[in-house]
VMD Tcl script that draws the C-alpha trace (Angstrom):
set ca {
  {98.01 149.34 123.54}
  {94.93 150.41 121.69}
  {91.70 148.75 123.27}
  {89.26 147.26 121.08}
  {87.01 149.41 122.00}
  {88.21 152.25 121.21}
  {89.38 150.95 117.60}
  {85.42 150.28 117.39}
  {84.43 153.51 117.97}
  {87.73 154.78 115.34}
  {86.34 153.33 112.41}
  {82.91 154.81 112.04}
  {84.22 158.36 112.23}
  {87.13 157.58 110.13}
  {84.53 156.42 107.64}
  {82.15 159.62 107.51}
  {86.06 161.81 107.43}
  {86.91 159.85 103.94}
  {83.49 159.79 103.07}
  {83.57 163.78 103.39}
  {87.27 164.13 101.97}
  {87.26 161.51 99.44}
  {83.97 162.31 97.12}
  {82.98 163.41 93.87}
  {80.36 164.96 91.76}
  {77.50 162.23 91.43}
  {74.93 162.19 88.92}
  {72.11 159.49 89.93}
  {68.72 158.55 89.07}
  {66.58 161.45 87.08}
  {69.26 163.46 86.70}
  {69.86 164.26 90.62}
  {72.88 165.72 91.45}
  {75.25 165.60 94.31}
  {78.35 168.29 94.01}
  {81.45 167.18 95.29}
  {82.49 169.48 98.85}
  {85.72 171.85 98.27}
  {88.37 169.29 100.08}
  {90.31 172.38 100.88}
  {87.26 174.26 102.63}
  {86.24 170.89 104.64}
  {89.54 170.30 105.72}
  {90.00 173.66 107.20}
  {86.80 173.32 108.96}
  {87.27 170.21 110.16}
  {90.72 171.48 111.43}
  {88.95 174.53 113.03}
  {86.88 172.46 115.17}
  {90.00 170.16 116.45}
  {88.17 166.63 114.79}
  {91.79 166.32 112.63}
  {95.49 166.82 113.49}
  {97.08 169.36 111.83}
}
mol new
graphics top color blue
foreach p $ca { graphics top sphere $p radius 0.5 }
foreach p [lrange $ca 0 end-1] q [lrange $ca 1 end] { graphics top cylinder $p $q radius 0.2 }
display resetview
């Protein structure tokens, strides 16, 4: 069984992973802008570096 503590310390870092999977180009105020990362390229890195199964 999973303690709780370790399902508190899951969540943040699930969190930033969907946060850096699950984006999109963003326009915001004065005509800032925020380009999407290349899912495939983060992905790979993020497989590289052992931080996701696969």
């Amino acid at each position: 069984m999973i303690s709780s503590v370790a399902i508190g310390l899951w969540r943040p870092k699930a969190a930033v992973l969907n946060a850096l999977i699950a984006n999109s180009d963003m326009i915001g105020r004065d005509g800032n802008r925020s380009p999407a990362l290349p899912h495939a390229k983060v992905v790979a890195a993020l497989k590289a570096r052992g931080a996701v199964a696969g």
